[in-house]
Gaussian input, Z-matrix of N, CA and C with variables (Angstrom, degrees):
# hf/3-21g

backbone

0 1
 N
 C     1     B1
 C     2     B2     1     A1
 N     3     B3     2     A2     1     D1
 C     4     B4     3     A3     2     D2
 C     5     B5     4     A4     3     D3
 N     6     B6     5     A5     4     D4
 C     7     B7     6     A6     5     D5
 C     8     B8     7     A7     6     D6
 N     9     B9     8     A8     7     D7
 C    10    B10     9     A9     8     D8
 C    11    B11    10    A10     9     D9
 N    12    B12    11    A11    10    D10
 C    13    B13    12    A12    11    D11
 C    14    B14    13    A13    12    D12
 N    15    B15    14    A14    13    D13
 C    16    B16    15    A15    14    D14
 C    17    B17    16    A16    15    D15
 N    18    B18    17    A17    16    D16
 C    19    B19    18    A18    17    D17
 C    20    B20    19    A19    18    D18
 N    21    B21    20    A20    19    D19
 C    22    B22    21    A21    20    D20
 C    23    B23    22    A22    21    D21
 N    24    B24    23    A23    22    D22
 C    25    B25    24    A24    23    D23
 C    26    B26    25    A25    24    D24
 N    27    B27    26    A26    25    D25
 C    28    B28    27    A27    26    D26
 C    29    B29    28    A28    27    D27
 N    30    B30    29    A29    28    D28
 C    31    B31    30    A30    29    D29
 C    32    B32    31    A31    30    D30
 N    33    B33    32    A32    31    D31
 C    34    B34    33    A33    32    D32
 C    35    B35    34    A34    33    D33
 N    36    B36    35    A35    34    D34
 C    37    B37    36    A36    35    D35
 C    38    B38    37    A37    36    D36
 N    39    B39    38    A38    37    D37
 C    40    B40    39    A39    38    D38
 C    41    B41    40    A40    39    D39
 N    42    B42    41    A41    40    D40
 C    43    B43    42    A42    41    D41
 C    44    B44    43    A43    42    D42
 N    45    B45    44    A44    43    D43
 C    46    B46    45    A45    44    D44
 C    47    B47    46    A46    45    D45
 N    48    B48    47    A47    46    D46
 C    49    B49    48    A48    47    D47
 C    50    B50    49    A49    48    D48
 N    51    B51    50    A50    49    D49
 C    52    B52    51    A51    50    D50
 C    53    B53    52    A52    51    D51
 N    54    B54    53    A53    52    D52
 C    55    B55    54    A54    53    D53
 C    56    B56    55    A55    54    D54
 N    57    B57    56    A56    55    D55
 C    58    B58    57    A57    56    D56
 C    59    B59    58    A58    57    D57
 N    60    B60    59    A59    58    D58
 C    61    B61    60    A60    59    D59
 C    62    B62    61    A61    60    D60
 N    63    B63    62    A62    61    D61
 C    64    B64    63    A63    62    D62
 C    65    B65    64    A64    63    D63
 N    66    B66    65    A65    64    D64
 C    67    B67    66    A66    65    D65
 C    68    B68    67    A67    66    D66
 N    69    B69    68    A68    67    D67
 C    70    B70    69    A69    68    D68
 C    71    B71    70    A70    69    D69
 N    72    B72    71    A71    70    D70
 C    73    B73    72    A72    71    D71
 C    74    B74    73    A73    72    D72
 N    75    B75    74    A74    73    D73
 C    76    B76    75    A75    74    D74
 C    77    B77    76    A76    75    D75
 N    78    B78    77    A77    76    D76
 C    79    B79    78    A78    77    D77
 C    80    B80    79    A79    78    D78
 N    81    B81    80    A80    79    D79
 C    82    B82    81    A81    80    D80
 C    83    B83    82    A82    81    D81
 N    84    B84    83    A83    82    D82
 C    85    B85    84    A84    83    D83
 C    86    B86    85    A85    84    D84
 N    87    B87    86    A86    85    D85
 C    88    B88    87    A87    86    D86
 C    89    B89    88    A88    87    D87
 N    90    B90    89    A89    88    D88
 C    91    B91    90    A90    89    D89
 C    92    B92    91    A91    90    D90
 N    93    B93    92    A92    91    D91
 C    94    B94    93    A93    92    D92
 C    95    B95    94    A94    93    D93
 N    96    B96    95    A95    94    D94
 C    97    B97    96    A96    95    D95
 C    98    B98    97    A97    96    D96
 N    99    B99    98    A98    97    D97
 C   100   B100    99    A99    98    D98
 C   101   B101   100   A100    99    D99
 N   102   B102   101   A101   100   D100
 C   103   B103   102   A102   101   D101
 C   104   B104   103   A103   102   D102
 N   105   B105   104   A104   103   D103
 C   106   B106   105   A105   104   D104
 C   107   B107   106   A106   105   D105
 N   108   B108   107   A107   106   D106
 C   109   B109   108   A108   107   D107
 C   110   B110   109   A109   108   D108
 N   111   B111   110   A110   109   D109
 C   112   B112   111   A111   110   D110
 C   113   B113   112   A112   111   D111
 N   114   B114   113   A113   112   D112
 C   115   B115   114   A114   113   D113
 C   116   B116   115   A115   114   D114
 N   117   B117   116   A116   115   D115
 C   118   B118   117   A117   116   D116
 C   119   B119   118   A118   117   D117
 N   120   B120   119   A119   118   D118
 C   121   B121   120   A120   119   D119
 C   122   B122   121   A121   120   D120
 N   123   B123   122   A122   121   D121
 C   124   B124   123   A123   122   D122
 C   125   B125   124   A124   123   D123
 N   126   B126   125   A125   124   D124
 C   127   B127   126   A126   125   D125
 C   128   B128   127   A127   126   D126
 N   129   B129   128   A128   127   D127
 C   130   B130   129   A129   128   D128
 C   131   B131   130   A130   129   D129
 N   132   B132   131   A131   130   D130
 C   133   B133   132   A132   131   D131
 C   134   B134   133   A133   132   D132
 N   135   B135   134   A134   133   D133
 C   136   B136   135   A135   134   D134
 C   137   B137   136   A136   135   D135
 N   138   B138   137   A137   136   D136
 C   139   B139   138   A138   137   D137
 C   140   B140   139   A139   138   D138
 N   141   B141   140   A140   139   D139
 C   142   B142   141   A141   140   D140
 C   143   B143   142   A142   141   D141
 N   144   B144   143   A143   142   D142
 C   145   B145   144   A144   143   D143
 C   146   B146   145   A145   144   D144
 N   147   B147   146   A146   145   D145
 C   148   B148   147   A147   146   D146
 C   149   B149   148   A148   147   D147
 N   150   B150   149   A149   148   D148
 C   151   B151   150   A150   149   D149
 C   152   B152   151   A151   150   D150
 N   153   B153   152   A152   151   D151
 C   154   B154   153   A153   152   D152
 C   155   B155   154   A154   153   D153
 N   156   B156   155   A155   154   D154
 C   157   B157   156   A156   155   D155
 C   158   B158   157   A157   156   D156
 N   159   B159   158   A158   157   D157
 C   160   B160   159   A159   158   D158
 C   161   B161   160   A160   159   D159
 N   162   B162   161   A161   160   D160
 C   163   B163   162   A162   161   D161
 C   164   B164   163   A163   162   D162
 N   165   B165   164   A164   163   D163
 C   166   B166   165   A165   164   D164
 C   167   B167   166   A166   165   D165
 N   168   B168   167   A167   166   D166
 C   169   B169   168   A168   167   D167
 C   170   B170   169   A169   168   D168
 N   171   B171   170   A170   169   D169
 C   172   B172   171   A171   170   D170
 C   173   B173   172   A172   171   D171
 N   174   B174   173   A173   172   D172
 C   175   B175   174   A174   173   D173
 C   176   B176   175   A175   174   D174
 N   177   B177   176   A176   175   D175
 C   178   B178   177   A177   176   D176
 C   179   B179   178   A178   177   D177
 N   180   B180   179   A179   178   D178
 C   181   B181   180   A180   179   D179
 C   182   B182   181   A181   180   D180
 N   183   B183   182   A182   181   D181
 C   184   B184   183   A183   182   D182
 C   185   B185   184   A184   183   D183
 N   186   B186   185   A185   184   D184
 C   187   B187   186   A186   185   D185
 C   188   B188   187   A187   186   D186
 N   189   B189   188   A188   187   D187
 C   190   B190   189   A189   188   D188
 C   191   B191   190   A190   189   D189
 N   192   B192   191   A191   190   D190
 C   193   B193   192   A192   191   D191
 C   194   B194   193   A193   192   D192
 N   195   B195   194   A194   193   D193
 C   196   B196   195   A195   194   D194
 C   197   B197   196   A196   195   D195
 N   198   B198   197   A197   196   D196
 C   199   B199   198   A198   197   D197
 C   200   B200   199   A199   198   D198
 N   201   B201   200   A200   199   D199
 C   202   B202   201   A201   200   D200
 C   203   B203   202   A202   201   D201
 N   204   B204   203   A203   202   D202
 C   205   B205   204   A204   203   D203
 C   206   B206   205   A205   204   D204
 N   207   B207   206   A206   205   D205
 C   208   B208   207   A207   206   D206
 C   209   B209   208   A208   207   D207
 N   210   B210   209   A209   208   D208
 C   211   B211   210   A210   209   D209
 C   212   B212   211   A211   210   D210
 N   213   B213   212   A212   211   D211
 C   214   B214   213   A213   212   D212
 C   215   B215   214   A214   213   D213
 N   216   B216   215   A215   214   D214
 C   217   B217   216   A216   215   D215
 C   218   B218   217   A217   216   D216
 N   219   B219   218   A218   217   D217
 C   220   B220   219   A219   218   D218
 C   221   B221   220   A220   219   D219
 N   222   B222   221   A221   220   D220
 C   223   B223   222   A222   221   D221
 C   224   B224   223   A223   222   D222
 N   225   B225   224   A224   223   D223
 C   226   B226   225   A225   224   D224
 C   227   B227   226   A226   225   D225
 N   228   B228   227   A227   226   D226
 C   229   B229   228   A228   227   D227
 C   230   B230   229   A229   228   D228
 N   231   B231   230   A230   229   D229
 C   232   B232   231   A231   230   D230
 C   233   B233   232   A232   231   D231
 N   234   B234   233   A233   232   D232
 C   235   B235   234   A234   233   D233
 C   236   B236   235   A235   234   D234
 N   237   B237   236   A236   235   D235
 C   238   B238   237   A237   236   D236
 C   239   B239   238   A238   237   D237
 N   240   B240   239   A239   238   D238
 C   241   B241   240   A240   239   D239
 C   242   B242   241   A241   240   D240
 N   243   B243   242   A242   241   D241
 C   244   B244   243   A243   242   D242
 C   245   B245   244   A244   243   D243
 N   246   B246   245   A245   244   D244
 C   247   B247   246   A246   245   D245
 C   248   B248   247   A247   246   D246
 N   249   B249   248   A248   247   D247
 C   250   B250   249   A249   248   D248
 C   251   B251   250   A250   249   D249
 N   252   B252   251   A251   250   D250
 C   253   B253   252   A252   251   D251
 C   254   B254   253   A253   252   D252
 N   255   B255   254   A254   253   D253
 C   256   B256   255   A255   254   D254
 C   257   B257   256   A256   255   D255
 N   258   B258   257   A257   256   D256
 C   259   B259   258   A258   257   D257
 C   260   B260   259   A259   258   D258
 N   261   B261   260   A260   259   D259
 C   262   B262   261   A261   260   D260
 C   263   B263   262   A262   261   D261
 N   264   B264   263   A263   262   D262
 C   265   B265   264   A264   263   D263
 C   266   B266   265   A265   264   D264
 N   267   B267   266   A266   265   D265
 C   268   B268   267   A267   266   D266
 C   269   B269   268   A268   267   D267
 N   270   B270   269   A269   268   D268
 C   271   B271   270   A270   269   D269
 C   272   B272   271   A271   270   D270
 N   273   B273   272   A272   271   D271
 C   274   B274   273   A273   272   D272
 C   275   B275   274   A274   273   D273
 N   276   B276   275   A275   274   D274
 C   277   B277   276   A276   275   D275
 C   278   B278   277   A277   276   D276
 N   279   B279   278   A278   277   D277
 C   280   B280   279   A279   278   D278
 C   281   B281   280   A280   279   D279
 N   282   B282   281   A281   280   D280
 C   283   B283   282   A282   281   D281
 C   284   B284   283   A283   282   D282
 N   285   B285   284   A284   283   D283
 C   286   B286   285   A285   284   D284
 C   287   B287   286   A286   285   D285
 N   288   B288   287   A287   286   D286
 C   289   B289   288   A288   287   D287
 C   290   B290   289   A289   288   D288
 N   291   B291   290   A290   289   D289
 C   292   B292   291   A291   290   D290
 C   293   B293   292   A292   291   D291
 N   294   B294   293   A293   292   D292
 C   295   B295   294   A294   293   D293
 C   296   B296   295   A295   294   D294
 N   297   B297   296   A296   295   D295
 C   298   B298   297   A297   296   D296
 C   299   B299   298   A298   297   D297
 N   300   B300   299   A299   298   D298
 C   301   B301   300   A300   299   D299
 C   302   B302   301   A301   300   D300
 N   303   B303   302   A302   301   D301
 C   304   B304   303   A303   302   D302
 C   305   B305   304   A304   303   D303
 N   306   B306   305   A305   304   D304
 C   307   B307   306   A306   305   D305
 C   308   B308   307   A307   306   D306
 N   309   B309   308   A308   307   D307
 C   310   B310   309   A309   308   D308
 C   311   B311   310   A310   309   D309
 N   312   B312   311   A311   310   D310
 C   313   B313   312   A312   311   D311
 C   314   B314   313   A313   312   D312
 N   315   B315   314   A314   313   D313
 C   316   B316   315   A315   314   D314
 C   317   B317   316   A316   315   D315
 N   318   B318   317   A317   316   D316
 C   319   B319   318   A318   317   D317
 C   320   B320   319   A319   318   D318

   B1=1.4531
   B2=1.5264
   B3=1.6521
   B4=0.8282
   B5=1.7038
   B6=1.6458
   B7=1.3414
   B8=1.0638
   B9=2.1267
   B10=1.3011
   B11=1.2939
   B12=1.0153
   B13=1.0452
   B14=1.5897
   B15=1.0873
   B16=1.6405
   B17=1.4925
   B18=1.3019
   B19=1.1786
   B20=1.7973
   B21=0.9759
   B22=1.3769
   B23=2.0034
   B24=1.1525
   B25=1.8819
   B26=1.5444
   B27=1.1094
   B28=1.1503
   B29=1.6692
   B30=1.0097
   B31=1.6454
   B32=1.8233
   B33=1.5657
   B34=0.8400
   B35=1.7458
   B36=1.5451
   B37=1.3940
   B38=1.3677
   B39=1.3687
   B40=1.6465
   B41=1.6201
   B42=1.6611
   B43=1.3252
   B44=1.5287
   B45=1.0947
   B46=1.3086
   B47=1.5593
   B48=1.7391
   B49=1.8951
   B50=1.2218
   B51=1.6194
   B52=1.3209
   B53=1.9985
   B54=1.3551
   B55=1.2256
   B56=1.4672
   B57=1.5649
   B58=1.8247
   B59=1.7628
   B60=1.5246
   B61=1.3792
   B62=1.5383
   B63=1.0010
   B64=1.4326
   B65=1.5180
   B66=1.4121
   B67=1.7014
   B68=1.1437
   B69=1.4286
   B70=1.7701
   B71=1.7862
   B72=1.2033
   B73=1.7840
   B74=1.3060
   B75=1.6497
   B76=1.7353
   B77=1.6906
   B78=1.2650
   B79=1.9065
   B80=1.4096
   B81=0.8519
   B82=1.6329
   B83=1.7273
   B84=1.3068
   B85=1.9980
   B86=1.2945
   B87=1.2025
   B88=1.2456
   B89=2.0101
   B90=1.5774
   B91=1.6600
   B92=1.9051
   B93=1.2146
   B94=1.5752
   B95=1.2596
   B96=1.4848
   B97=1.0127
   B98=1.7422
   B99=1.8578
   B100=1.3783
   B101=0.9061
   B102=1.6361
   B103=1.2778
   B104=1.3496
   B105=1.3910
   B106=1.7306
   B107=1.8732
   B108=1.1390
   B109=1.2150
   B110=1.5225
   B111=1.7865
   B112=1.3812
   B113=1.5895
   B114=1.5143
   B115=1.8443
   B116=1.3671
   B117=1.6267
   B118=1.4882
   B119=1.4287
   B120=1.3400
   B121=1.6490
   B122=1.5772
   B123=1.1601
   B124=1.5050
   B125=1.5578
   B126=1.2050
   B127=1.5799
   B128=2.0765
   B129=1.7174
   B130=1.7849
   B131=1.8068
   B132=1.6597
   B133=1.6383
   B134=2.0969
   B135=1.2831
   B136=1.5112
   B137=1.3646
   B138=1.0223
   B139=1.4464
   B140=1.4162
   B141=1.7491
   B142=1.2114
   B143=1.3666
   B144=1.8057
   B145=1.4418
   B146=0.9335
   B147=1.4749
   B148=1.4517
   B149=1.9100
   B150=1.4200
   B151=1.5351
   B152=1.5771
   B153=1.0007
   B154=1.6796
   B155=1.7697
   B156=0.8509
   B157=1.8774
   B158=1.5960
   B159=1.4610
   B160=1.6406
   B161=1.3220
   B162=1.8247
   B163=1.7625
   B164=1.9626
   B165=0.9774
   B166=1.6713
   B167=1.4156
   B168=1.3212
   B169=1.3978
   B170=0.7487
   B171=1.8512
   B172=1.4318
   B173=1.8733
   B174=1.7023
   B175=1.1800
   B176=1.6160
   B177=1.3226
   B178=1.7413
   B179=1.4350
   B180=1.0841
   B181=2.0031
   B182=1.6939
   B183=1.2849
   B184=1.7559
   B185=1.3722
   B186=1.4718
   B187=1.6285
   B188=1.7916
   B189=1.5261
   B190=1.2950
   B191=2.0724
   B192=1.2630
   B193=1.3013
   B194=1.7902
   B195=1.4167
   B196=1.2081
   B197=1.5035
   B198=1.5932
   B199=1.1124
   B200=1.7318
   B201=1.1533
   B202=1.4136
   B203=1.1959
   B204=1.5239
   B205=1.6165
   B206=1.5226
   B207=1.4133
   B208=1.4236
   B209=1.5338
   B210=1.4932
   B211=1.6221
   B212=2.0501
   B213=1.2441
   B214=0.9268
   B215=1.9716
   B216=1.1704
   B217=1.8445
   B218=1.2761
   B219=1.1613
   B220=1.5702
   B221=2.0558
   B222=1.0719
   B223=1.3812
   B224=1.8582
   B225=1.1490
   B226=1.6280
   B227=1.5439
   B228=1.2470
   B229=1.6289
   B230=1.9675
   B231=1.6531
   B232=1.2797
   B233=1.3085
   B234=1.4316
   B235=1.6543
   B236=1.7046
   B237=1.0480
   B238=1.7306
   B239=1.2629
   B240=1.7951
   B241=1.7983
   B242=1.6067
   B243=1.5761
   B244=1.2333
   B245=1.8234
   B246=1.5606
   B247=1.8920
   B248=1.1602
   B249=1.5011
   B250=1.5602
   B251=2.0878
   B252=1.3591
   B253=1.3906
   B254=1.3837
   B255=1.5571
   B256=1.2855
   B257=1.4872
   B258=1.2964
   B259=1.4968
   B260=2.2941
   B261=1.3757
   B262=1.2020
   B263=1.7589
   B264=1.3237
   B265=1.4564
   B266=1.5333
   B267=1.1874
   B268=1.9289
   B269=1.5550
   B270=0.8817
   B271=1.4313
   B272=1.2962
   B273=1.7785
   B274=1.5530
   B275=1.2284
   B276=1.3156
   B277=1.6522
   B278=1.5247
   B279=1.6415
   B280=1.3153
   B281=1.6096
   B282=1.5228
   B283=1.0147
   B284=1.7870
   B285=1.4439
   B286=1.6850
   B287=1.1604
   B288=1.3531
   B289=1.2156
   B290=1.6542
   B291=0.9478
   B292=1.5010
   B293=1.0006
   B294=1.7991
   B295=2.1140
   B296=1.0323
   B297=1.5461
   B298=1.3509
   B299=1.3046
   B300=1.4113
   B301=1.7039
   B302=1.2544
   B303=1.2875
   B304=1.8235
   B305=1.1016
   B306=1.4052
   B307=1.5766
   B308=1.9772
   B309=1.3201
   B310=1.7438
   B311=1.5176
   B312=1.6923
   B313=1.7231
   B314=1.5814
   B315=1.3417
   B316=1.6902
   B317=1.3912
   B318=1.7379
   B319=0.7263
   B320=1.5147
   A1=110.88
   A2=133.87
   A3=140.64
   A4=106.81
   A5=120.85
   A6=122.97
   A7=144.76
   A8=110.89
   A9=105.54
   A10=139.43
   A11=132.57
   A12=157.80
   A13=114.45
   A14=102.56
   A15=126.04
   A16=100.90
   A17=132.59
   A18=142.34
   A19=94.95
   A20=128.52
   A21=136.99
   A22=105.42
   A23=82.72
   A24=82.23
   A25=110.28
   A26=124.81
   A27=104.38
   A28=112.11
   A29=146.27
   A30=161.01
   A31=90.40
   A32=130.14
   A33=108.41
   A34=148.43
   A35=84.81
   A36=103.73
   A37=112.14
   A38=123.65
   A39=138.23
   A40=100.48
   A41=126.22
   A42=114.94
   A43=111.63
   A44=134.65
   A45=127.55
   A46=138.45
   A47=89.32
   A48=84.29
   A49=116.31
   A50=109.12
   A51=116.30
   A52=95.04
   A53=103.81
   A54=90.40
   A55=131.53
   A56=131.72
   A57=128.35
   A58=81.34
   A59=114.43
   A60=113.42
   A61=121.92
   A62=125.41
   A63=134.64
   A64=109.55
   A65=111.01
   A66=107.54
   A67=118.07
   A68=113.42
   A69=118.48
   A70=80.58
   A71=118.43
   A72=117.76
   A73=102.22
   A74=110.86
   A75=87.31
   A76=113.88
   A77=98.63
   A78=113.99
   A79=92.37
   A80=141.79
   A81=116.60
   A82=74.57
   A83=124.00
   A84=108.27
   A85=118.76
   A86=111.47
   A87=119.67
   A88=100.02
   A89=88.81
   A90=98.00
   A91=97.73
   A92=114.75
   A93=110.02
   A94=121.56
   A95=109.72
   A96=104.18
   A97=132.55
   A98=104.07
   A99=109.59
   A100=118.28
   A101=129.11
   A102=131.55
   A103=115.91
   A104=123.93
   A105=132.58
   A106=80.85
   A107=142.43
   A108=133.40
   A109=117.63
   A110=116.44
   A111=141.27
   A112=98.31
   A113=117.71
   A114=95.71
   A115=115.52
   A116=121.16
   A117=105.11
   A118=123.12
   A119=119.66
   A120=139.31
   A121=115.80
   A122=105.66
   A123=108.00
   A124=99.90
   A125=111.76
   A126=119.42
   A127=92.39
   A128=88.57
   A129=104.93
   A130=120.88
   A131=93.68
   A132=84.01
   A133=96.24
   A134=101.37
   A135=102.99
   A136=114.36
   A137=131.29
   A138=136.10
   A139=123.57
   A140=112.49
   A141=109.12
   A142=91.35
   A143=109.93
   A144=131.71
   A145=132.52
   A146=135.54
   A147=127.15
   A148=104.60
   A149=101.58
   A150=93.66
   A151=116.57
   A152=126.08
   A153=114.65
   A154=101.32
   A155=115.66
   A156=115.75
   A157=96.73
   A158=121.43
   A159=114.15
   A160=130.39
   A161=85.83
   A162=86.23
   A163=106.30
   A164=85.27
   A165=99.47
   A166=121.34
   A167=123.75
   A168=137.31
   A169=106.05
   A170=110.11
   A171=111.13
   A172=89.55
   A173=137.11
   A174=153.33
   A175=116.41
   A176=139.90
   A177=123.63
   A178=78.45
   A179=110.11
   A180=120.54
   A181=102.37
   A182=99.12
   A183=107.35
   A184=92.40
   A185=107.84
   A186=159.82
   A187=84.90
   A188=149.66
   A189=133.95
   A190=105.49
   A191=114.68
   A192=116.27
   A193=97.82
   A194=108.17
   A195=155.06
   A196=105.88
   A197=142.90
   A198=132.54
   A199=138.23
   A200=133.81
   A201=135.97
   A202=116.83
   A203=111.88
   A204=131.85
   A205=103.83
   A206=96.05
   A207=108.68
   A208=127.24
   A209=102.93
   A210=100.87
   A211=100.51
   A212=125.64
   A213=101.06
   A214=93.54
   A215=97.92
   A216=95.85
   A217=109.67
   A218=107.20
   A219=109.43
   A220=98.59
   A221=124.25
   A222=128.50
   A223=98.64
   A224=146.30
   A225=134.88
   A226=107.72
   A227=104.49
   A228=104.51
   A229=105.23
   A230=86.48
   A231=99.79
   A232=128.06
   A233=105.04
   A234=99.33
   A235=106.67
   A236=112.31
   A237=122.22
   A238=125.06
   A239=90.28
   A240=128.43
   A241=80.95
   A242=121.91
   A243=133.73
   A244=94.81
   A245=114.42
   A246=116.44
   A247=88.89
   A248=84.24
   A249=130.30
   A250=98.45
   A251=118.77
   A252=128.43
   A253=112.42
   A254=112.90
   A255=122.09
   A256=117.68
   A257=112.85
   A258=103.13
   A259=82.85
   A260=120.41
   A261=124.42
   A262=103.43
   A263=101.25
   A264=119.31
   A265=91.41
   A266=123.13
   A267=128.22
   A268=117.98
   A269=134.78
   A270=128.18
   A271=91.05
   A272=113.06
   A273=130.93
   A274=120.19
   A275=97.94
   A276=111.80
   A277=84.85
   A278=121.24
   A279=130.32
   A280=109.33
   A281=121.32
   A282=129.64
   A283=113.92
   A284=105.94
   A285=106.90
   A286=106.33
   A287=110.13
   A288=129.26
   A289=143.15
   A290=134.02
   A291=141.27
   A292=121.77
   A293=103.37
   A294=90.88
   A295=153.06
   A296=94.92
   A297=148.01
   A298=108.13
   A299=108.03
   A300=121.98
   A301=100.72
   A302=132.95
   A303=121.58
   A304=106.85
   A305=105.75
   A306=137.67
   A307=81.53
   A308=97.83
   A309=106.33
   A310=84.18
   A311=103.11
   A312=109.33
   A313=102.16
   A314=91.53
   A315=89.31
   A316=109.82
   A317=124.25
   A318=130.39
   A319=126.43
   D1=-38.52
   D2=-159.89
   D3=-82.08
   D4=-27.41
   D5=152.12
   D6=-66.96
   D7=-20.23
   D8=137.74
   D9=-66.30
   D10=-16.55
   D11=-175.84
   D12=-67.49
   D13=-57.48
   D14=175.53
   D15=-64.63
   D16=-48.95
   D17=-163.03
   D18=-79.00
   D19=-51.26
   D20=179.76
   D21=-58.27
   D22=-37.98
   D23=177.14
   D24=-94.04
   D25=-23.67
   D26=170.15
   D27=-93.28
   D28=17.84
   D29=165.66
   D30=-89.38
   D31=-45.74
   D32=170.78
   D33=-82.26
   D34=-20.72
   D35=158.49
   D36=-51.60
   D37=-78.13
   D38=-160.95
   D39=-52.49
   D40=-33.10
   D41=163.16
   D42=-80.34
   D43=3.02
   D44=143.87
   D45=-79.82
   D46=-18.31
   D47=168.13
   D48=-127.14
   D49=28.72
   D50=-175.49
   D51=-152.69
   D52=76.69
   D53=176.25
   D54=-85.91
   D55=-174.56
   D56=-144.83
   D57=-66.95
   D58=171.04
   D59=154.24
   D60=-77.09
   D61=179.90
   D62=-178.16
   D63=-74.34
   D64=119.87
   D65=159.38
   D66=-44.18
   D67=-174.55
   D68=-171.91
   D69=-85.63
   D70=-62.54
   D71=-166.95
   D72=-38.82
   D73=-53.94
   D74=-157.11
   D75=-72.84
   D76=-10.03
   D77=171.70
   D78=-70.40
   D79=-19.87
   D80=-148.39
   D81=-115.64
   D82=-42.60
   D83=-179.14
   D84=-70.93
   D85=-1.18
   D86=-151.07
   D87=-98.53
   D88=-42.64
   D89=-174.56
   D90=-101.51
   D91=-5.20
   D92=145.22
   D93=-58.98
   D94=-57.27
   D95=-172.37
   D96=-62.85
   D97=-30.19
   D98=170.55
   D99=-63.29
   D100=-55.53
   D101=172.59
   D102=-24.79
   D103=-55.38
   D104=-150.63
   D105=-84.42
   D106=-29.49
   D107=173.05
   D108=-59.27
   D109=-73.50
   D110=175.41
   D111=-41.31
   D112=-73.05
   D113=-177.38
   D114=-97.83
   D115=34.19
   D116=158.08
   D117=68.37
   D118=7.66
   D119=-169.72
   D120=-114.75
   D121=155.53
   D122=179.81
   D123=-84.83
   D124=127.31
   D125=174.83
   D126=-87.66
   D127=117.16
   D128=152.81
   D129=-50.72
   D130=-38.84
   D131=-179.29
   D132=156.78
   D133=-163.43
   D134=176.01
   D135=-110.85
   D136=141.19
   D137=-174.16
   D138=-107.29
   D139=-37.90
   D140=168.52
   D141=-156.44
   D142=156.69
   D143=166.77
   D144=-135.62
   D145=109.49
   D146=-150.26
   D147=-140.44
   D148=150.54
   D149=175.24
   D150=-73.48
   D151=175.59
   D152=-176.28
   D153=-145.87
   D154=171.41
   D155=-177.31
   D156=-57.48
   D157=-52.19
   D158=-176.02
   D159=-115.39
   D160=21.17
   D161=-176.28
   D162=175.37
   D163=-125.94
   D164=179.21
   D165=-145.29
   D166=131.36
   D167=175.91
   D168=-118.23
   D169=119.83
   D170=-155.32
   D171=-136.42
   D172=126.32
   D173=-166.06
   D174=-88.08
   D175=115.15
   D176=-152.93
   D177=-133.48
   D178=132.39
   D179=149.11
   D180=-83.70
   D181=137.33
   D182=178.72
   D183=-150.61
   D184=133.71
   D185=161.05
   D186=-29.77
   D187=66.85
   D188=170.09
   D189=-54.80
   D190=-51.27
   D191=-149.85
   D192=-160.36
   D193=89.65
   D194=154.55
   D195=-25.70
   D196=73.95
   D197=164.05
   D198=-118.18
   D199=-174.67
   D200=177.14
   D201=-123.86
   D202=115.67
   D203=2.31
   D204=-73.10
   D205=142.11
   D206=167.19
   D207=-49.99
   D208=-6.59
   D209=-179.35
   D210=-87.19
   D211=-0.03
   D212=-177.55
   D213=-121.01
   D214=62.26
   D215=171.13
   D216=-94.49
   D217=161.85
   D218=-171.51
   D219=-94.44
   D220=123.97
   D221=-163.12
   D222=-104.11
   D223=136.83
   D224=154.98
   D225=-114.28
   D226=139.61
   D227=171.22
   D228=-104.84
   D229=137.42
   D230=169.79
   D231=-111.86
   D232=151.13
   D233=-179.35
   D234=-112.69
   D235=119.10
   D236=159.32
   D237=-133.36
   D238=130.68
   D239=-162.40
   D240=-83.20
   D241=130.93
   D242=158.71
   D243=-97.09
   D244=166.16
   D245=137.50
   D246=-86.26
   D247=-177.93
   D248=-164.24
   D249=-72.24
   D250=16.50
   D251=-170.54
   D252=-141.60
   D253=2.95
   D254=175.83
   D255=68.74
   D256=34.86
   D257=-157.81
   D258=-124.33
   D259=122.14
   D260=-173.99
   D261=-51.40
   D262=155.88
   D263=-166.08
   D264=-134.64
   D265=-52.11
   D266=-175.29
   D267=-149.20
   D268=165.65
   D269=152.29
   D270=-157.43
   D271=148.16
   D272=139.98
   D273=-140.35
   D274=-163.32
   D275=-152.45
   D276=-106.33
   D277=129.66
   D278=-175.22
   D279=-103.02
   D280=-40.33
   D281=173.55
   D282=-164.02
   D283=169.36
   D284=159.45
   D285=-123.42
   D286=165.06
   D287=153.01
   D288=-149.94
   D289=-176.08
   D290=155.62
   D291=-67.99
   D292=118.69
   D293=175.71
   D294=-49.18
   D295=-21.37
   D296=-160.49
   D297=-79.99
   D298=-38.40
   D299=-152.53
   D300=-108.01
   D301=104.56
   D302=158.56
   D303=-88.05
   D304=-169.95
   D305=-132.90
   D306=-75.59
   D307=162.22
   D308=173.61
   D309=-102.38
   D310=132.97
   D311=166.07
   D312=119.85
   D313=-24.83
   D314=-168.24
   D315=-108.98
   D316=146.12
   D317=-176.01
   D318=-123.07

């Protein structure tokens, strides 16, 4: 009895110093949220979230250049590499665009 026991406490330990990994959401709020820090911009929202070999690459639309009418603001998408702990590794600027303007191809 006393080796289940042991076995039961140490299963609970190791989920105490090794907790679950991060969902795709909390990756994807997580590198929202840095982004809207690092360039100082209102993040539109998340665009894409994907697992990566050491982590998460997670896609943010951010507010670059704020104008009237709002349909013609200038929008940039960013890319930020989280680890596997949510903690940023890189981010850049992938492209800009027009609010106005979607993707060529798409309809």
């Amino acid at each position: 009895m006393a080796e289940r026991r042991s076995a039961r406490e140490a299963r609970a330990e190791e989920f105490v110093t090794d907790p679950p990994p991060l969902s795709a959401a909390q990756a994807g709020q997580r590198g929202l949220r840095q982004v809207a820090e690092l360039t100082g911009r209102d993040p539109e929202g998340i665009s894409g979230v994907e697992p990566s070999q050491d982590g998460w690459l997670v896609t943010v639309e951010v507010v670059e250049d704020a104008r009237i009418p709002s349909s013609t603001d200038v929008i940039a998408t960013y890319q930020a590499e989280l680890d596997l702990d949510g903690e940023l590794i890189s981010y850049r600027r992938m492209r800009r665009f027009a609010r106005g303007r979607g993707d060529e191809g798409i309809i």
